[in-house]
N, C-alpha and C positions, 0 to 999 in steps of 0.2 A: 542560598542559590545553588550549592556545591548540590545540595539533595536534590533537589528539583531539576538539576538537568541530570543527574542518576536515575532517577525517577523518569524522564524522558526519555532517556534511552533501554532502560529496561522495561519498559512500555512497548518502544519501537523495536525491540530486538522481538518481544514477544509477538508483535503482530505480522512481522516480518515472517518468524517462525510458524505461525500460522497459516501464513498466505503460501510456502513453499509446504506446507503438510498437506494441504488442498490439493497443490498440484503432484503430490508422489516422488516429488526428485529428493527429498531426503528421505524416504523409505528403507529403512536396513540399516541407516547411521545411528552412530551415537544422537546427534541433536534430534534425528526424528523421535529416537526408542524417551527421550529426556522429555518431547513435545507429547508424545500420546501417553507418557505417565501423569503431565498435567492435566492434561483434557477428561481423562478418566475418571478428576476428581471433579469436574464439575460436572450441577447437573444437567442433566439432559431436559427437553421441551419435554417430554413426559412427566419428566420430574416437577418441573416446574406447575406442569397442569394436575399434578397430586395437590400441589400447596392450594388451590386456588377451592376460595370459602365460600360457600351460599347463607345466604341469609336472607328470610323471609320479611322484606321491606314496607308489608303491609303495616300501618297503623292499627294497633291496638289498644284501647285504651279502657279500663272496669275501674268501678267503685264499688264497694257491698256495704251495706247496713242494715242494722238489724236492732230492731225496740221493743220493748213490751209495752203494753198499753192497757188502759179497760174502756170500752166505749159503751154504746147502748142499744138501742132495737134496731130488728134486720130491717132491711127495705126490698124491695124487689128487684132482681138484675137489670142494671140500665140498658137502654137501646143503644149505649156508644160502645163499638163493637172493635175489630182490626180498622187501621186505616185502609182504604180503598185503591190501590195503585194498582196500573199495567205492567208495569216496570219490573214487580218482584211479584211472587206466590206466597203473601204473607202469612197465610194459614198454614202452608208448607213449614215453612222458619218457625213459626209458633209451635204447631205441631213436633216437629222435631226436637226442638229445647224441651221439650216439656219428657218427649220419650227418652231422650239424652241424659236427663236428670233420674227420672222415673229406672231408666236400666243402671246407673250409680248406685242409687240407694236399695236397689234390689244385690248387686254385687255384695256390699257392704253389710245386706241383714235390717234395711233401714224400712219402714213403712212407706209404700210409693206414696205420690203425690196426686189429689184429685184436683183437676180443672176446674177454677173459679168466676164464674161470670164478672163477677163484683171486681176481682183481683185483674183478671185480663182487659175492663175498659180502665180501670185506673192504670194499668203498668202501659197502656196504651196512649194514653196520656201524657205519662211519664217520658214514653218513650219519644215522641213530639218535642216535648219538653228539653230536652237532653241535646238536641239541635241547637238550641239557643244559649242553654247551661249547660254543661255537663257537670252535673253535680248533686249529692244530694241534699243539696239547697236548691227550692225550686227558683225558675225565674225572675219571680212577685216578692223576693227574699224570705218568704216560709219552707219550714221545713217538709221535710218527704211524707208523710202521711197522713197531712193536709189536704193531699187528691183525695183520700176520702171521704172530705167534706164536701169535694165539687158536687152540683148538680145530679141528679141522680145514679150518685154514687153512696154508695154507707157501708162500711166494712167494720161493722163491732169484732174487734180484733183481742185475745188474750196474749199475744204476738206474735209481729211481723218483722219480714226483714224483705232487703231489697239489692238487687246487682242489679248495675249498668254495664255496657257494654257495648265500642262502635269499631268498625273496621271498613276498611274501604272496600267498596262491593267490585268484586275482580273475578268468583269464582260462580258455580252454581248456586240458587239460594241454600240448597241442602247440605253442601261443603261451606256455604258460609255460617248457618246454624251450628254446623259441628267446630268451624275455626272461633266460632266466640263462646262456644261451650267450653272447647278445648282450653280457650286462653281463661275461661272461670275455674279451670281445675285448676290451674297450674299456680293461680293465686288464692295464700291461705284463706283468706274471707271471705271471698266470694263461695269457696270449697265447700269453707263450714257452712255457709248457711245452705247450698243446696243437699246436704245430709242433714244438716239439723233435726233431729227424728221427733223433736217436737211441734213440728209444722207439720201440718197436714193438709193444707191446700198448695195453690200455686196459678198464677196469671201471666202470660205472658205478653208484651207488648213491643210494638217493630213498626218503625220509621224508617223510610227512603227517602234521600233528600237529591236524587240522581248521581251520587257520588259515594257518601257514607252512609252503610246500614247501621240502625240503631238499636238495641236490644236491650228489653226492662223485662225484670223475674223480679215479679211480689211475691213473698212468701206470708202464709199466716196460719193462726189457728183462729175462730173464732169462738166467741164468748159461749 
């Protein structure tokens, strides 16, 4: 109890001494010169707005995988193309990830990547898919490159690999392209497989659901 009203009054002595440094009538005293060598040490609202931390509270979320396989004859590139929305310019996003990747592996000394019909309706797919799962386990519980058993798809592949990738759609589609490419560099696996210099294709595939955009990169070689 004895500290606690010590504590109280050297509290109220301090706020008291504040309240006459406001108004100047201890100016030149001792208690003033005692009162502005405190104050000196704390910090100021500037200082205080130095501490203050930003952080990008977007959702970001990727998986990468990567198989080898052998399959069998080509087929011809299916008609299931980009999904169709007003909402985004998903040939934009597509296009982008793909130049985003392709300027990487050129920095790096890596063989760019060609545009895949077969690769871009299955990561399209995928990317549908990833709304309901985000996984690469699909839906129907089969694994990820299973899409290219669907329906006129066939991807004889020597190997392929795969990133997901969703973020909440906030920005331009073309900052949103580079924010989920950005967040694939920044993580090992996703990294590796878009250098992986034994891939030589690439498809990309992009879902809007009015909130989150979704992004699939199949990589492969085929047979």
């Amino acid at each position: 109890m004895r500290y606690i009203r010590k504590l109280f009054f050297l509290l109220l002595t301090l706020i008291i001494g504040f309240w006459l440094g406001t108004t100047g009538l201890i100016n030149g005293t001792t208690v003033g010169d005692w009162m502005h060598t405190i104050v000196s040490y704390l910090p100021s609202t500037i200082d205080f707005n130095r501490l203050n931390l930003s952080f990008d509270t977007t959702p970001f979320i990727s998986e990468s995988f990567t198989r080898q396989e052998s399959e069998q004859e080509e087929h011809e590139a299916p008609s299931i193309t980009s999904e169709e929305t007003e909402d985004i310019d998903v040939a934009l996003v597509e296009q982008t990830i793909i130049q985003l990747v392709n300027e990487l592996r050129t920095e790096l000394g890596v063989n760019t990547l060609q545009s895949n019909d077969m690769l871009r309706a299955a990561a399209t797919i995928r990317a549908i898919e990833t709304e309901e799962l985000f996984s690469h386990t699909r839906p129907d519980g089969s694994e990820t490159f299973t899409v290219f058993n669907e329906e006129g798809i066939h991807y004889p592949y020597r190997v392929a690999g795969e990133n997901l990738g969703m973020a909440t759609h906030y920005l331009s589609d073309e900052e949103m392209a580079e924010l989920i490419f950005n967040g694939w560099v920044e993580s090992q696996g996703h990294y590796e497989n878009m250098i992986r210099a034994d891939f030589e294709e690439i498809g990309v595939g992009v879902h809007y659901d009015g909130e989150f955009l979704y992004a699939t990169q199949l990589f492969g070689t085929q047979l």
